[in-house]
MITORMAR-941795 format. One line per 8 residues: number of its first residue (from 0); for each residue z negated, y, x negated of C-alpha. Coordinates in Angstrom, 2 decimals, padded with zeros to 5 digits. Layout:
MITORMAR-941795
NUM> Z,Y,X; ...
//
This chain:
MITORMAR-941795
0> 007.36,-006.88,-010.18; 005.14,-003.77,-010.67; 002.06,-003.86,-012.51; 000.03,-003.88,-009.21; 001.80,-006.88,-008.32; 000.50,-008.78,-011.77; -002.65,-007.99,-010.93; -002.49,-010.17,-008.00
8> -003.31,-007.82,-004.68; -002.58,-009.87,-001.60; -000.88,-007.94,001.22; -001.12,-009.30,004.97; 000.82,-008.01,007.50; 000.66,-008.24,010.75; 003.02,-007.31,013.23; 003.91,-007.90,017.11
16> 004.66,-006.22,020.38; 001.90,-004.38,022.21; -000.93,-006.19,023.29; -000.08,-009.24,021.68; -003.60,-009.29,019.55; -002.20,-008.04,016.21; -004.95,-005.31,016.12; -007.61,-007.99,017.60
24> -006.66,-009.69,014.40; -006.98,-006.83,012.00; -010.03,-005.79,013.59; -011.25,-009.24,012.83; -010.37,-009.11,009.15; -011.95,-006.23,008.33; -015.46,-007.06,010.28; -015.39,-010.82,008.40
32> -013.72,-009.86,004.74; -014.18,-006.13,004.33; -010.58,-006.00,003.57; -009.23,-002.39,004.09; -007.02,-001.76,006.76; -003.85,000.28,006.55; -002.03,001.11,010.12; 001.23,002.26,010.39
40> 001.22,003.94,013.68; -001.59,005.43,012.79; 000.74,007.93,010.67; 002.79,008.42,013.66; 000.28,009.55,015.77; -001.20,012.11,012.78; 002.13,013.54,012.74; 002.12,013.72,016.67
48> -000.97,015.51,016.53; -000.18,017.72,013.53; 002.91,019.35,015.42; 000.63,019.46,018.60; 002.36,017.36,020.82; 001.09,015.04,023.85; 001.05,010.94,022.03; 002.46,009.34,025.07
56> 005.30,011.62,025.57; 006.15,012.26,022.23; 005.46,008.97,020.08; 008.95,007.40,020.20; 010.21,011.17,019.12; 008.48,012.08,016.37; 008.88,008.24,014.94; 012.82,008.38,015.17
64> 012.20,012.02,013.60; 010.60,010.99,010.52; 012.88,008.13,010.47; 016.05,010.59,010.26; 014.66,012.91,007.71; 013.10,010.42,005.58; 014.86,007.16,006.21; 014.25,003.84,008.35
72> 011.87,002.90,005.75; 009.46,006.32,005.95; 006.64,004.34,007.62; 006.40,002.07,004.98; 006.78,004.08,001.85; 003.47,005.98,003.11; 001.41,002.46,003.93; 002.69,001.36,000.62
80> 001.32,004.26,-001.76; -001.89,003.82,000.78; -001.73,000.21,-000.32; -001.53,001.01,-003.74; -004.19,003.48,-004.10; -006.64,000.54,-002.51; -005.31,-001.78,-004.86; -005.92,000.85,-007.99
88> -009.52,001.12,-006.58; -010.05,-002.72,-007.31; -009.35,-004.45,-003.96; -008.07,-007.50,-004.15; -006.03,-007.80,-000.40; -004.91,-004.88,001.84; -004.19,-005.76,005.76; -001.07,-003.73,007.54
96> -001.23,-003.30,010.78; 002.07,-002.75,013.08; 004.77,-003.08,010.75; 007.74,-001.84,013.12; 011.24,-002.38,011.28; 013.39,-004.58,009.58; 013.91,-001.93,007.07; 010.28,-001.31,006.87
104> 009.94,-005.01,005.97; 012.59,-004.88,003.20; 010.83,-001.88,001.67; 007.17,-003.89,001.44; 009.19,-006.87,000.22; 010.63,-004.87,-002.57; 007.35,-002.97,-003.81; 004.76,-006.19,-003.28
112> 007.14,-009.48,-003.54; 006.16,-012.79,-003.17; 001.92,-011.18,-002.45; 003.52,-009.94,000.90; 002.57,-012.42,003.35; 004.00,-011.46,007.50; 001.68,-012.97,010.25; 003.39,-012.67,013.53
120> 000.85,-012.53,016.21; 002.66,-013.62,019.88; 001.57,-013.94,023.39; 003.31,-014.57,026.74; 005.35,-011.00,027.82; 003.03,-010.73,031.03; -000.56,-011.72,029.07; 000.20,-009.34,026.84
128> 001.23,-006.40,029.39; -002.31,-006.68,031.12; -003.80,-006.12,027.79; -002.10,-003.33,026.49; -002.62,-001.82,029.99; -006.02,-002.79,029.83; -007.38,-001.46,026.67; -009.15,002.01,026.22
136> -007.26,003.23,023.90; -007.28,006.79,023.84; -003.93,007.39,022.02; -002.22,004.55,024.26; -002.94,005.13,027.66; 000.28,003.43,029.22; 001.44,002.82,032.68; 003.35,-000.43,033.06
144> 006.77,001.22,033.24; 006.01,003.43,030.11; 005.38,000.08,028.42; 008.12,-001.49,029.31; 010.03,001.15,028.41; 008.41,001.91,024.70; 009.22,-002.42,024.06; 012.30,-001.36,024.54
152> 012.79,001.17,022.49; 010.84,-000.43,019.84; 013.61,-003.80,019.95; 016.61,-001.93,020.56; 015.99,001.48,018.27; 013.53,000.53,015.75; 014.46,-003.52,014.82; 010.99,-004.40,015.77
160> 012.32,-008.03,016.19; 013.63,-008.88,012.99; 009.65,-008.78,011.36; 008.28,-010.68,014.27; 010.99,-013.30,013.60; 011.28,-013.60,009.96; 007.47,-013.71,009.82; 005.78,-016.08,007.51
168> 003.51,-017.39,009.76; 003.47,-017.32,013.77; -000.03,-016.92,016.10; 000.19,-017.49,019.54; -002.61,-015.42,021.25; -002.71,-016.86,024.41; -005.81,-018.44,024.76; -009.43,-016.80,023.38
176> -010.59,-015.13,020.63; -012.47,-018.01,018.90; -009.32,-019.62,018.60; -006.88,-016.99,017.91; -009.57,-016.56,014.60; -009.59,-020.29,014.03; -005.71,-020.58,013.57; -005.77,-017.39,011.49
184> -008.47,-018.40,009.34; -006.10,-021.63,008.69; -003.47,-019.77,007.27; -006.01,-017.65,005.23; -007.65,-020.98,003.84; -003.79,-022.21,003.15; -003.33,-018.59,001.01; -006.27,-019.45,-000.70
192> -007.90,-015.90,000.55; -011.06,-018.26,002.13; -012.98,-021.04,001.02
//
């Protein structure tokens, strides 16, 4: 274990499939703790954007792209050195948002150990495809098919599954807000990150 590590920085992660309420969650983190937020599509869509090229039509491309030059793992190695440099800087826990692979999840095992904690945040496949519809999200402005579609690319391509079911702790967002904070907030209090 790194140096980093010993100094105790806490890393949550949370990952799920599109609209399931993972970034409701991070959102929430950050506007309660003041924890800093690190997003892994968020690189994605930078690198989209850099080589000029529409989000929608080009996400999945550019993703497997930087996955073939740089390894499964690419999205990861960035959000940890971003972790890192928060940690350096004296924070004490780092949030992830959208954690996408299997090897992306040994990677962050490897650098932050046992301070790695995976929140899975689930919701019922239709709930969660009137959300992600829903939302105003310039960068994510998808039709039902191209949803559909991107899920599957995300299980099939990327191993977006193997995160989402080897997480340390499971959310099911079906009901509202109050509650989806409640149950998190339980699992912060059990980390000892709340009083």
């Amino acid at each position: 274990m790194d140096s980093m590590n010993e100094a105790g920085v806490q890393v949550i992660c949370l990952v799920g499939m599109p609209g399931s309420g993972k970034g409701t969650c991070t959102d929430y983190l950050h506007d309660t703790y003041g924890w800093p937020i690190v997003h892994f599509g968020h690189m994605v869509y930078e690198e989209v954007e850099r080589r000029g090229l529409n989000i929608i039509e080009h996400e999945k491309e550019v993703r497997m792209d930087m996955r073939a030059r740089e390894g499964k793992e690419v999205l990861a190695k960035h959000v940890a050195r971003k972790t890192k440099g928060h940690a350096a800087s004296g924070e004490n826990v780092v949030v992830l948002d959208g954690l996408y692979s299997w090897s992306e999840y040994k990677h962050l095992v490897a650098e932050f150990g046992d301070n790695l904690t995976v929140i899975a945040v689930t919701a019922p496949k239709k709930l969660r495809h009137k959300r992600a519809i829903a939302r105003k999200d310039a960068h994510r402005p998808y039709t039902l098919e191209q949803l559909i579609a991107r899920e599957f690319a995300e299980i099939e391509e990327m191993e977006k599954g193997g995160p989402i079911a080897y997480a340390d702790y499971t959310l099911i967002n079906d009901q509202d807000t109050k509650h989806l904070f409640g149950k998190l907030n339980q699992i912060l209090h059990e980390l000892e990150l709340i009083k």
